[in-house]
C-alpha atoms as an extended CHARMM CRD file, in Angstrom:
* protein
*
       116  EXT
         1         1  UNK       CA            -13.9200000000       42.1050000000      -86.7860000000  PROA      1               0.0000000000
         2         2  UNK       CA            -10.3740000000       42.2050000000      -85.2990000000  PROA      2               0.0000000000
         3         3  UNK       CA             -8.5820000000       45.6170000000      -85.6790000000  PROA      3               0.0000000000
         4         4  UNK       CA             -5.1940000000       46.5810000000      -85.4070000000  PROA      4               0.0000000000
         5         5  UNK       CA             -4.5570000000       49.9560000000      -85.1410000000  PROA      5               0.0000000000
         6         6  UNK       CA             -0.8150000000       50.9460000000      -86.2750000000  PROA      6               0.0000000000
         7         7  UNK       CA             -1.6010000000       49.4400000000      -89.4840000000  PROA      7               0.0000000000
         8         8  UNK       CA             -5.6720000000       49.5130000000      -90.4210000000  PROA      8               0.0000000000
         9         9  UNK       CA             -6.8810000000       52.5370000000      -92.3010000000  PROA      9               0.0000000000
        10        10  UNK       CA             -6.7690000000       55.1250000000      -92.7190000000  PROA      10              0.0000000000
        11        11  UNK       CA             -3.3830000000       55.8590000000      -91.4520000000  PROA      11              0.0000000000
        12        12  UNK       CA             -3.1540000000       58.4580000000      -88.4480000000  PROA      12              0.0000000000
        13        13  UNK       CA              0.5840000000       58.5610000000      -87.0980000000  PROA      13              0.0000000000
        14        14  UNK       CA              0.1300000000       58.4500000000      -83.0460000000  PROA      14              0.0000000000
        15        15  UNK       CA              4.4880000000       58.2020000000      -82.6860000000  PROA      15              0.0000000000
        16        16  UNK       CA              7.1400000000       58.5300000000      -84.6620000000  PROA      16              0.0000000000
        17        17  UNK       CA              6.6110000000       55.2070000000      -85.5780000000  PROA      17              0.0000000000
        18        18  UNK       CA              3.8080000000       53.5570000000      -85.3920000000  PROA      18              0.0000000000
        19        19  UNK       CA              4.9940000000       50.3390000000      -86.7420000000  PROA      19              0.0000000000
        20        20  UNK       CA              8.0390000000       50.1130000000      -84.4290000000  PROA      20              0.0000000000
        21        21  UNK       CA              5.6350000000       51.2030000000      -80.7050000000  PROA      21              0.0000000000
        22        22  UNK       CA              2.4520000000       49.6140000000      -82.2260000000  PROA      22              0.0000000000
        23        23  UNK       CA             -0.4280000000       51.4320000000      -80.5400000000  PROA      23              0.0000000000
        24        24  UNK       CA             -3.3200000000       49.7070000000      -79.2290000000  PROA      24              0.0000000000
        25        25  UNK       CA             -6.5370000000       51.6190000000      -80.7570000000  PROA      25              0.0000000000
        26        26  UNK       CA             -7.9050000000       52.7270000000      -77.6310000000  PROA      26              0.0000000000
        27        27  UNK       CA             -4.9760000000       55.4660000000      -77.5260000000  PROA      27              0.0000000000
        28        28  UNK       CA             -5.8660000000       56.9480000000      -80.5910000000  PROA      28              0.0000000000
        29        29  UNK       CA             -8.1990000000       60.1740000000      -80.3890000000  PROA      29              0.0000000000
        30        30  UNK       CA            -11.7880000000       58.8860000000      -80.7730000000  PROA      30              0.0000000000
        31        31  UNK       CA            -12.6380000000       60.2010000000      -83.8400000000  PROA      31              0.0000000000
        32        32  UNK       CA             -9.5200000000       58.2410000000      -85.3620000000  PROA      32              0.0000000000
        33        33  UNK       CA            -10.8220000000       54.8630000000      -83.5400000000  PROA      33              0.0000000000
        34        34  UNK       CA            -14.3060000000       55.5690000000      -84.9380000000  PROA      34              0.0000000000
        35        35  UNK       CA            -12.7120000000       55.8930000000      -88.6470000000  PROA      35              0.0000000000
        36        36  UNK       CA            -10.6650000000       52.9240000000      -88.3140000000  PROA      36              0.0000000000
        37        37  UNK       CA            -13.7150000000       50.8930000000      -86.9270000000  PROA      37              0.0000000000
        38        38  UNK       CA            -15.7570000000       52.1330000000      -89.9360000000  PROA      38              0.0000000000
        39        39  UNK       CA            -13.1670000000       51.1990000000      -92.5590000000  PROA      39              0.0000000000
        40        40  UNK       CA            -12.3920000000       48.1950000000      -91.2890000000  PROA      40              0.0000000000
        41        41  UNK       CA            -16.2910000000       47.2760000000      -90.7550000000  PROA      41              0.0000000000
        42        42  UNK       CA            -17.1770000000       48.3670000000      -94.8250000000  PROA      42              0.0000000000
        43        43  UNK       CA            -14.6440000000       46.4870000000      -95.7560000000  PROA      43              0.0000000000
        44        44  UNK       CA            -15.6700000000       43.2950000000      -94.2420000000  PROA      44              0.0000000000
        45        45  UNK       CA            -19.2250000000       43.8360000000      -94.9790000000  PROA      45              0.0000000000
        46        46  UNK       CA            -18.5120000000       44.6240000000      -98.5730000000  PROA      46              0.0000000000
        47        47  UNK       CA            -16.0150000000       41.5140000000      -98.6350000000  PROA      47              0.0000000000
        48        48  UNK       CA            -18.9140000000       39.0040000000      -97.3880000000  PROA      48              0.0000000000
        49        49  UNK       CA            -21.4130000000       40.5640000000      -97.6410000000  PROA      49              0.0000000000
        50        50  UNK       CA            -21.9120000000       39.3820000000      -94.2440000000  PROA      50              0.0000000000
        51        51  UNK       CA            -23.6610000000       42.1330000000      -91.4070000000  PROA      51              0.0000000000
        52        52  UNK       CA            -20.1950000000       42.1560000000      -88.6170000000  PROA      52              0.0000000000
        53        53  UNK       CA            -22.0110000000       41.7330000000      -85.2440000000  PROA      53              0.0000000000
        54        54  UNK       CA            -19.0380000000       40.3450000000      -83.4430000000  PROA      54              0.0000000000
        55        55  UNK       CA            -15.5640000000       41.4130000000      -82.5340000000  PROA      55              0.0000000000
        56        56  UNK       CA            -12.6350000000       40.9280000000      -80.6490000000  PROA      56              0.0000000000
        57        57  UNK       CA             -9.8290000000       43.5780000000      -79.8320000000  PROA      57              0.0000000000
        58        58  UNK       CA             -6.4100000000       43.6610000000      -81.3480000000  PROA      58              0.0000000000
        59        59  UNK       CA             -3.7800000000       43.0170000000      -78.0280000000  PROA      59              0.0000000000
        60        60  UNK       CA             -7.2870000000       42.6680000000      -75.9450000000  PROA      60              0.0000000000
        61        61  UNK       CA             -7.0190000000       46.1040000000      -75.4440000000  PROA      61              0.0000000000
        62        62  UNK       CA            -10.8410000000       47.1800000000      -74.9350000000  PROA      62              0.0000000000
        63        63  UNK       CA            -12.6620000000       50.1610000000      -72.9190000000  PROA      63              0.0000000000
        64        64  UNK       CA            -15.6880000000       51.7360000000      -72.7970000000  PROA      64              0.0000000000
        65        65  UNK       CA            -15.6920000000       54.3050000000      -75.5000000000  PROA      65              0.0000000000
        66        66  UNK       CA            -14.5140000000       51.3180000000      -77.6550000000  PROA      66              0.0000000000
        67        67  UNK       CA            -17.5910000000       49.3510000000      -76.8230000000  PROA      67              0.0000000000
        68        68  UNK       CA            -19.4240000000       52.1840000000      -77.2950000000  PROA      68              0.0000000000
        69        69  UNK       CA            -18.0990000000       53.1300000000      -81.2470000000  PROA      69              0.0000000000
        70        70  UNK       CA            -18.6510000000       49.2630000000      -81.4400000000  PROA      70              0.0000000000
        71        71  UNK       CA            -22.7600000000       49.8300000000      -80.7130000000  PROA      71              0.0000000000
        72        72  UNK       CA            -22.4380000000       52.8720000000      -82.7400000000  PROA      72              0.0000000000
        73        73  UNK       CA            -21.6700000000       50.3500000000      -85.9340000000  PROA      73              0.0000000000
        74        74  UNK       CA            -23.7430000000       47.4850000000      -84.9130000000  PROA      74              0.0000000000
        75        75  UNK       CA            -21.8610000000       44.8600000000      -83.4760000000  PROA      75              0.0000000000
        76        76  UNK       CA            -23.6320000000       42.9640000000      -80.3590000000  PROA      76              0.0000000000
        77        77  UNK       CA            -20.8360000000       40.7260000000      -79.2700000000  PROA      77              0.0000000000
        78        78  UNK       CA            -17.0940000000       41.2020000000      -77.8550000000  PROA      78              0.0000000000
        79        79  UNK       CA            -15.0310000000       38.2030000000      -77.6550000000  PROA      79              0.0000000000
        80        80  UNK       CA            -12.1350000000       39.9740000000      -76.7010000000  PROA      80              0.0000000000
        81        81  UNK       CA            -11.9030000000       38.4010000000      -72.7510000000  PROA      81              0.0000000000
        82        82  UNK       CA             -9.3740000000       36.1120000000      -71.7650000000  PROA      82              0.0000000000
        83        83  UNK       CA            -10.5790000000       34.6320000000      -69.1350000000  PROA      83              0.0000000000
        84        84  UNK       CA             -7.1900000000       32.5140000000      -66.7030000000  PROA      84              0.0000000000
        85        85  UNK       CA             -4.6980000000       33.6710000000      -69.8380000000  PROA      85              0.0000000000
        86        86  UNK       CA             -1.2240000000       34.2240000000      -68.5300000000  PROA      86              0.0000000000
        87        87  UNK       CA              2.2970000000       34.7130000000      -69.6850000000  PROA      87              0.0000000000
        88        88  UNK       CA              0.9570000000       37.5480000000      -71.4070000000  PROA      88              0.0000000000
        89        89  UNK       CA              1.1020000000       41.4320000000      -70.4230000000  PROA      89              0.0000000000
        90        90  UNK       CA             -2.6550000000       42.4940000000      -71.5370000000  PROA      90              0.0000000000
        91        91  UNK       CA             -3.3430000000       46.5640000000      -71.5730000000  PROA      91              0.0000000000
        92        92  UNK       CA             -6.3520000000       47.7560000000      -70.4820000000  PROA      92              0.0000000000
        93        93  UNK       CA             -8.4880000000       49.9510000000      -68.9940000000  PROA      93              0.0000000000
        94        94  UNK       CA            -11.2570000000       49.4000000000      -66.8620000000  PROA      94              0.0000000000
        95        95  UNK       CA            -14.4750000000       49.9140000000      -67.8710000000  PROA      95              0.0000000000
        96        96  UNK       CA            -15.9870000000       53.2120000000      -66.4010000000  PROA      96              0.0000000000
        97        97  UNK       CA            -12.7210000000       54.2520000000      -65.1230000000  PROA      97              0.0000000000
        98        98  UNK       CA             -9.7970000000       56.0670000000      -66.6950000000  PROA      98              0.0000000000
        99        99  UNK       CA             -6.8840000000       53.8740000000      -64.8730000000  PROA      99              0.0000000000
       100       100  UNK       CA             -4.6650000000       51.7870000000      -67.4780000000  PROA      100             0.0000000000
       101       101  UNK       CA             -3.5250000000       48.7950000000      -65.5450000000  PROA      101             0.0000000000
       102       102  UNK       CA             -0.7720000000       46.3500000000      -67.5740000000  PROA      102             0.0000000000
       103       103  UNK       CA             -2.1030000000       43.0410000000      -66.4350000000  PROA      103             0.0000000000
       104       104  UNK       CA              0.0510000000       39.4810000000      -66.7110000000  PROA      104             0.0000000000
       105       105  UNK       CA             -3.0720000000       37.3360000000      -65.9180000000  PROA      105             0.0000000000
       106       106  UNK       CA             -6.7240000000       37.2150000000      -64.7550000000  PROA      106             0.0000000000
       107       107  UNK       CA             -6.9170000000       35.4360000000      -61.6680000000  PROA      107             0.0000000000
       108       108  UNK       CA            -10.5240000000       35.4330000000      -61.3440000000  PROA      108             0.0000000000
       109       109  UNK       CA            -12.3560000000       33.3770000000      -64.1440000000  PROA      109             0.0000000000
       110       110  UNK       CA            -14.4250000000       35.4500000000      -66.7190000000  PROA      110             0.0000000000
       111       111  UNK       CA            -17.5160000000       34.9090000000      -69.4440000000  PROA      111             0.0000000000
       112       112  UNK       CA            -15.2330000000       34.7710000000      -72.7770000000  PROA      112             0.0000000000
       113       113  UNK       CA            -18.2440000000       36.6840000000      -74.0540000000  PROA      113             0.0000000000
       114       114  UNK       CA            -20.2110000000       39.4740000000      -73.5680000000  PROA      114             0.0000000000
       115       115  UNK       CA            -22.8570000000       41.4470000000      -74.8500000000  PROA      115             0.0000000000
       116       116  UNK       CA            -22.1740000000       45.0520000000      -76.0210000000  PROA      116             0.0000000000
């Protein structure tokens, strides 16, 4: 599953225009992130009728109630590191903190997968 949040369902207007700012899902409230993870999810299941167990963020943009809503619907895989990736501003926010950091590279070399 890959989800974009400005323009996934259901539609939950986070600026004056979402479109124009795109916002990366992890700003939404979490009840909005857990319906648009939900939709998106049914969808895909009901498409291939196909269990989704992996995922990777829209923008990379990942934390860890995302992770969390992710295990809520199943999923047992991210995909969503980018491990040496640069020329790129990545937002993020660190897992088990509440700091957002704009990064323009890893430096340190990372699994490109991970359990969830």
């Amino acid at each position: 599953m890959h989800l974009h949040a400005w323009n996934s369902p259901p539609e939950y207007a986070l600026t004056r225009d979402d479109f124009q700012y795109t916002p990366y899902l992890i700003e939404y409230p979490v009840e909005v992130m857990r319906r648009k993870i939900s939709s998106l999810t049914d969808l895909l299941q009901d498409t291939f009728g196909q269990k989704m167990i992996s995922h990777r963020a829209g923008r990379w943009a990942f934390n860890a109630t995302y992770a969390e809503l992710l295990r809520e619907y199943g999923y047992l895989v991210d995909c969503s590191v980018t491990p040496e990736w640069t020329g790129a501003s990545l937002k993020v926010i660190q897992m088990g903190t509440v700091e957002q950091t704009t990064l323009t590279s890893y430096e340190k070399p990372i699994s490109c997968i991970r359990t969830i």
